[in-house]
Each structure stands twice: as structure tokens, then as C-alpha cells.
BAMARGU-363461 format. One record per residue: z, y, x of N, C-alpha, C, O, CB in turn. Coordinates in steps of 0.1 Angstrom, whole numbers, padded with zeros to 4 digits, always signed. Each point is the difference from the previous one (the first is absolute). Last residue first. Glycine has a CB too. Layout:
BAMARGU-363461
ZYXZYXZYXZYXZYX;...
END
This chain:
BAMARGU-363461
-1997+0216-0820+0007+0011-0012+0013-0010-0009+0006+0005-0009-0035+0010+0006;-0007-0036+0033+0009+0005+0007+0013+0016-0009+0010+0006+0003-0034-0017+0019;-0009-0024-0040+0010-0007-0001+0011+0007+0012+0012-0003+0002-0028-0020-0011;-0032+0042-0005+0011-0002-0010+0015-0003+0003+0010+0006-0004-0029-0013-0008;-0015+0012+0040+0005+0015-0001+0012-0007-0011+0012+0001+0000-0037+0020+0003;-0004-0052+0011+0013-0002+0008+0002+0018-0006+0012+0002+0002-0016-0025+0025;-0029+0008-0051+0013-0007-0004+0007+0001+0012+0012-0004-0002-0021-0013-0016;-0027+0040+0018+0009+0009-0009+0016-0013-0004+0012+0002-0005-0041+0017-0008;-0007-0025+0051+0005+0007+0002+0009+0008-0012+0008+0009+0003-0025-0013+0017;-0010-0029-0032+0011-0008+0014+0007+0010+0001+0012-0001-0003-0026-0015+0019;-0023+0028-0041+0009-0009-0008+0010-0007+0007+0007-0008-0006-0024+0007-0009;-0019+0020+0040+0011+0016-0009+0005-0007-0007+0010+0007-0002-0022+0014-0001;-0009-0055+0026+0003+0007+0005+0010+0008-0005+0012-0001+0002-0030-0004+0006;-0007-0035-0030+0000+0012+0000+0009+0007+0011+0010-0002-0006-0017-0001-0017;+0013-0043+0005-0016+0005+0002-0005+0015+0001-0011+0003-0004+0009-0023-0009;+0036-0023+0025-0004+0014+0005-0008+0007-0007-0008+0007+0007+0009-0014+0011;+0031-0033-0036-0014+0001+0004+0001+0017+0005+0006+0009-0007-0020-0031-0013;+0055-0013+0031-0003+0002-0009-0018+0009+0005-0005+0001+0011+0036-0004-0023;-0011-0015+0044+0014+0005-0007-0011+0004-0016-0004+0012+0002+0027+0003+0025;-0033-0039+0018-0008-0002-0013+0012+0006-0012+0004-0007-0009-0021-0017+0019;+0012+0026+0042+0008-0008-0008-0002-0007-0014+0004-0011-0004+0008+0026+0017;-0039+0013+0012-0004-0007+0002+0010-0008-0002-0003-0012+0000-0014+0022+0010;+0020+0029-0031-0012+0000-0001-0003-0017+0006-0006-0007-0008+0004+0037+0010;+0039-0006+0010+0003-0004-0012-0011-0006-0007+0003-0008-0009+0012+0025+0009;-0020+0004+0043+0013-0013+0000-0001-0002-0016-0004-0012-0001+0024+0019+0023;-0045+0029-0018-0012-0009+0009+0009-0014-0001-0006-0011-0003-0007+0032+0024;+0032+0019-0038-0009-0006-0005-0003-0010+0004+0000-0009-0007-0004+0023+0002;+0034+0007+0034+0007-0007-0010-0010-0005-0012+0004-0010-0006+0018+0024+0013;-0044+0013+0032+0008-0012+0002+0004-0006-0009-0006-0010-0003+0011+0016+0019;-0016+0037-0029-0013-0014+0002+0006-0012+0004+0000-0011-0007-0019+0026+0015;+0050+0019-0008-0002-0005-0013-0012-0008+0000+0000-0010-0007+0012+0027-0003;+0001+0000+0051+0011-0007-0004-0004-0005-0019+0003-0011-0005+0017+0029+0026;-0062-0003+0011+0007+0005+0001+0015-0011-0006-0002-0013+0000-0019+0036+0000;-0021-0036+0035+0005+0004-0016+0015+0009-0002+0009+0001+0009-0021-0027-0017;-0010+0009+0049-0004+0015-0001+0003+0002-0019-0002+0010-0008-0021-0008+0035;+0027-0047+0003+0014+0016+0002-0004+0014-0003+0005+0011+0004+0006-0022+0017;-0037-0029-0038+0013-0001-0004+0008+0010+0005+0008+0007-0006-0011-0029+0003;-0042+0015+0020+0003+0009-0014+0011+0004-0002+0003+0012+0000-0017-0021-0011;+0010-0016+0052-0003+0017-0004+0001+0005-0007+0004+0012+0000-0012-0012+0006;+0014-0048-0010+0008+0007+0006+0003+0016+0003+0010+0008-0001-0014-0030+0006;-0038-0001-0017+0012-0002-0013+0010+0003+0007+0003+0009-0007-0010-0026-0008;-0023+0013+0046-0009+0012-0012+0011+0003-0010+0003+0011-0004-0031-0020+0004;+0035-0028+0033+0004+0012+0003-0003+0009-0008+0009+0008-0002-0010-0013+0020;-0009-0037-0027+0013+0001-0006+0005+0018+0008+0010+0008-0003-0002-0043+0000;-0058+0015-0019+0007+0003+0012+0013+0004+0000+0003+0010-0006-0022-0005+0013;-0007-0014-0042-0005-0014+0006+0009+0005+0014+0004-0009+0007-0032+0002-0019;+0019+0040-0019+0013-0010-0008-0001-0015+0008+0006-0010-0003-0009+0020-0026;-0028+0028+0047+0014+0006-0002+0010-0015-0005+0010-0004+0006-0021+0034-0015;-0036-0038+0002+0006-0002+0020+0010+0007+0002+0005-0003+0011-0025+0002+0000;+0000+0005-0058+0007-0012+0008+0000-0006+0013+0002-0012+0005-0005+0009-0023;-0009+0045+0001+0014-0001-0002+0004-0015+0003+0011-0004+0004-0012+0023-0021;-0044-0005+0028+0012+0006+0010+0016-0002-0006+0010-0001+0007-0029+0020-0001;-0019-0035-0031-0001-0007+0014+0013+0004+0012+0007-0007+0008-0035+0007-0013;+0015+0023-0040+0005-0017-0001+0005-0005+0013+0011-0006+0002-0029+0000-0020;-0009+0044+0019+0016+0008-0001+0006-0017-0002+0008-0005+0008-0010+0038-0026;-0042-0032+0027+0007+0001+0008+0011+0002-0002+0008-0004+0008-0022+0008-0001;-0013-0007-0047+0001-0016+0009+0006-0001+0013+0004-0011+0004-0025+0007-0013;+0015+0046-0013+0012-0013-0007-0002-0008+0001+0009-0008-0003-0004+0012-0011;-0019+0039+0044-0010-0012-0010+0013-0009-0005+0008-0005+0008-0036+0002+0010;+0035+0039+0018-0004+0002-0018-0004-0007-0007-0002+0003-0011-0003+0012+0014;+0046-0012+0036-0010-0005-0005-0009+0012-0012+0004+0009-0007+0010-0035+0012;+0022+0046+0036-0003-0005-0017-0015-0010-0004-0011+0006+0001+0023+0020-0007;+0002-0010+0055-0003+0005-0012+0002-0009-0007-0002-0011+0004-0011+0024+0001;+0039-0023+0016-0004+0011-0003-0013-0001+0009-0001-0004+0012+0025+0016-0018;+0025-0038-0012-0013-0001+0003-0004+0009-0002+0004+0007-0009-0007-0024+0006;+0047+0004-0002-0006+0010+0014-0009+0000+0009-0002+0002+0012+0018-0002-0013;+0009-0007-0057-0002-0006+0017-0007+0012+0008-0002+0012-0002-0003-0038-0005;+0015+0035-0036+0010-0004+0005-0001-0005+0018+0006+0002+0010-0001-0007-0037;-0044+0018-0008+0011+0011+0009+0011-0003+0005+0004+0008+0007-0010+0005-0018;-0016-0041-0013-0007-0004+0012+0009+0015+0008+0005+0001+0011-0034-0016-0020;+0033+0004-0041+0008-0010+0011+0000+0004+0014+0010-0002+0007-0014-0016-0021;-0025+0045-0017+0017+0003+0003+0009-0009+0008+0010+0003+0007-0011+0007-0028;-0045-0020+0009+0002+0012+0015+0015+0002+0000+0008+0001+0009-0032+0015-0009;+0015-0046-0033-0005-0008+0015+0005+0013+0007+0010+0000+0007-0034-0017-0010;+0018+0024-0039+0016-0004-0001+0001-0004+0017+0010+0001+0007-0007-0013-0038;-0044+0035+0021+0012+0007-0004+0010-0008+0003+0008+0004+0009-0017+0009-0026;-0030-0037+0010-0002+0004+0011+0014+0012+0003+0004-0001+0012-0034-0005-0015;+0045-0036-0029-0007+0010+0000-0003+0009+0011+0010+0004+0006-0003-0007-0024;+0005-0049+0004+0007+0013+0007-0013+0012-0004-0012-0002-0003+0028-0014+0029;-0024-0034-0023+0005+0007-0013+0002+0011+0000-0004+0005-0010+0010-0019+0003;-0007-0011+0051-0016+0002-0006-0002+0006-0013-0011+0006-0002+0007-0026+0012;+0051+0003+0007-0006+0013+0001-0014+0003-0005-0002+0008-0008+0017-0008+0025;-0002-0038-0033+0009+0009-0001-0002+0014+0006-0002+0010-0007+0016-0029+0005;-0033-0018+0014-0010+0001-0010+0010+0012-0006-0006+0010-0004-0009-0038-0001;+0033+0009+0045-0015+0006+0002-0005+0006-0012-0006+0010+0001+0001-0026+0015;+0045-0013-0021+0000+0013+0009-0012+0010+0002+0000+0012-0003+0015-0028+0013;-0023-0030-0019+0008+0009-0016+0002+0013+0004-0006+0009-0006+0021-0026-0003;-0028-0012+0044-0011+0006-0010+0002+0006-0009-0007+0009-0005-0003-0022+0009;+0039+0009+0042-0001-0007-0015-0011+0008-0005-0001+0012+0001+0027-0019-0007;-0034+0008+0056+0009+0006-0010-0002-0008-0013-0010-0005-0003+0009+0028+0014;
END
């Protein structure tokens, strides 16, 4: 895996890790943040794991996640995504 990649999650928080990790359909749950690292990057390293996720997002995660890797401008917040599409649908 890209090292950049790596050192990115390794930043993550033991919290921000488990919430990613509930997505997948690993179980148990790591505990050590040197495991949770390990497991998400054998999720982003495997194109099935990302295919799973992808059909279990919902329609507005999807349209983040596209805009996000389009580079439509900066994400940085979630509830600040979800108030500007409230906005532009009104």
C-alpha cells in the first residue's frame, strides 16, 4: 500500500477507525490501532470489500463520496454537505 495512504490512516482516531470498520464485515472488531490500520488496509486494498461497502451506502453518501473524489470542491464536513444540498433543493 502507498505509504501516504498508510500514514493517513495511522492519524485517524481509535473511534474514527471503529466507525470505518463497522462498515465492513469484519468481526470481531479489532482493538489495538495497529490492527484496526491493518484491517482497513486490506478493506481499501481489496476491490470486493469496496464494492460491498459501496452497495451498502446509502444515495447521499454515494453522491459525497463522487464529488469528494471528483474533487468538486472541499468536503469538510458532512452536516455542511447535507445543509447545502437541503439548501439548493428549496
Amino acid at each position: 500500500m502507498n505509504i501516504i495512504i498508510r500514514n493517513q490512516i495511522e492519524q485517524l482516531t481509535i473511534y474514527n477507525l471503529t466507525d470505518y470498520l463497522k462498515v465492513s464485515d469484519i468481526r470481531p472488531l479489532p482493538k489495538r490501532k495497529a490492527d484496526m490500520v491493518d484491517a482497513i488496509e486490506k478493506i481499501i486494498t481489496d476491490e470486493i470489500q469496496i464494492l460491498k461497502i459501496w452497495k451498502n451506502l446509502s444515495d447521499l453518501d454515494k453522491e459525497l463520496m463522487e464529488a469528494f473524489i471528483r474533487g468538486e470542491g472541499a468536503v469538510v464536513i458532512r452536516k455542511n454537505y447535507l445543509l447545502e444540498i437541503k439548501k439548493s433543493l428549496l
